[in-house]
PALUMBA-537090 format. One record per residue (C-alpha): residue in one letter; x negated, y, z. Coordinates in nm, 3 decimals, padded with zeros to 5 digits, always signed. Layout:
N
A, X, Y, Z
...
***
This chain:
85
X, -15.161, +13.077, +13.412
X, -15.001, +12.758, +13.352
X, -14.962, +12.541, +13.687
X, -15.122, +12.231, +13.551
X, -15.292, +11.959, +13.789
X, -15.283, +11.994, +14.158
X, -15.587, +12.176, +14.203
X, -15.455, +12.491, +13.913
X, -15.104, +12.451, +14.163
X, -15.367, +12.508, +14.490
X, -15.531, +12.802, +14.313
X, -15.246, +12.963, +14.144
X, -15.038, +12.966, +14.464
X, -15.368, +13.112, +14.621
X, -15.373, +13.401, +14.423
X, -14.994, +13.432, +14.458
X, -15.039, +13.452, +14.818
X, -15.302, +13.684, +14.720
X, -15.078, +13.918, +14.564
X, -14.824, +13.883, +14.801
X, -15.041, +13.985, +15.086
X, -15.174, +14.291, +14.907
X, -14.819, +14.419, +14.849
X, -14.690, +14.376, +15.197
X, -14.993, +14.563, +15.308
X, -14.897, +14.871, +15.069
X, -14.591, +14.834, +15.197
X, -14.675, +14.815, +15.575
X, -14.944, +15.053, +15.623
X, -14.706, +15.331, +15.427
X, -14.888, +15.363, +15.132
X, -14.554, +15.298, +14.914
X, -14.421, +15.596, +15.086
X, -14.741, +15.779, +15.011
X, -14.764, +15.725, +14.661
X, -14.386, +15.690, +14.588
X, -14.184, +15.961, +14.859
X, -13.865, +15.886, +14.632
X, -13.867, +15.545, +14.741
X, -13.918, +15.555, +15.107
X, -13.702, +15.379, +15.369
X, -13.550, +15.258, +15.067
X, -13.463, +14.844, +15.050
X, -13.779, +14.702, +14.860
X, -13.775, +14.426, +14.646
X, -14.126, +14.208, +14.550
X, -14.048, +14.068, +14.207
X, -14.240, +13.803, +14.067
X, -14.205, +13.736, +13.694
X, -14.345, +13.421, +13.582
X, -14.452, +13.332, +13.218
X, -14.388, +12.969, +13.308
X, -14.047, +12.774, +13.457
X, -14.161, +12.627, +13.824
X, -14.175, +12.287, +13.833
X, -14.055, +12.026, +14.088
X, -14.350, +12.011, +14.341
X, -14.284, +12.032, +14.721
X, -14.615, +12.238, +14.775
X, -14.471, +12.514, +14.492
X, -14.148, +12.505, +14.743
X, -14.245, +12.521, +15.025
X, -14.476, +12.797, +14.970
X, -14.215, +12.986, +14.815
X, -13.998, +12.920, +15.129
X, -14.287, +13.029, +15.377
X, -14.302, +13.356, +15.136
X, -13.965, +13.421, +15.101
X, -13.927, +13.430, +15.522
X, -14.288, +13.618, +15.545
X, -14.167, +13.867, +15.319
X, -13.837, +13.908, +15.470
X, -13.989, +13.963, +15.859
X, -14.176, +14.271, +15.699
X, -13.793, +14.388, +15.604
X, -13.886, +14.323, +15.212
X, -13.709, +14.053, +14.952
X, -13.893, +13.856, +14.733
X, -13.735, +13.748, +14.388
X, -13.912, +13.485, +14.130
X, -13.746, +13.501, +13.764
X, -13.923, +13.400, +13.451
X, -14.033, +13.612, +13.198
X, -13.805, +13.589, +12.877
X, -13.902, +13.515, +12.531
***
């Protein structure tokens, strides 16, 4: 989804956070472990690939700062790159 006006920013950051949240619950509650034994108490990366470029807008950064340390206290990274063509 494109990022658009402010209120497609508000809702496409919601269901970032979202997504976000439902990883770091897999994560937490073991379920990567689970599912994936190979990759348990391994370093664990959340990438998100983007279709579209971010663009200057202080609410896109400073969510992505608040994310970046949120993911990071669960012992996870989080990586943005855009998707190429």
């Amino acid at each position: 989804m494109p990022w658009g006006s402010k209120e497609e920013v508000k809702e496409h950051l919601y269901k970032l956070q979202e997504k976000i949240k439902a990883y770091l619950d897999f994560i937490e509650d073991g379920q990567l472990g689970k599912e994936f034994p190979e990759h348990k108490n391994k370093p664990i990366t959340i990438n998100i690939v983007a279709k579209y470029e971010l663009p200057p807008n202080k609410l896109i950064t400073d969510f992505f700062n608040y994310a970046v340390k949120m993911v990071m206290a669960a012992g996870c990274k989080l990586e943005f790159s855009v998707l190429k063509k």
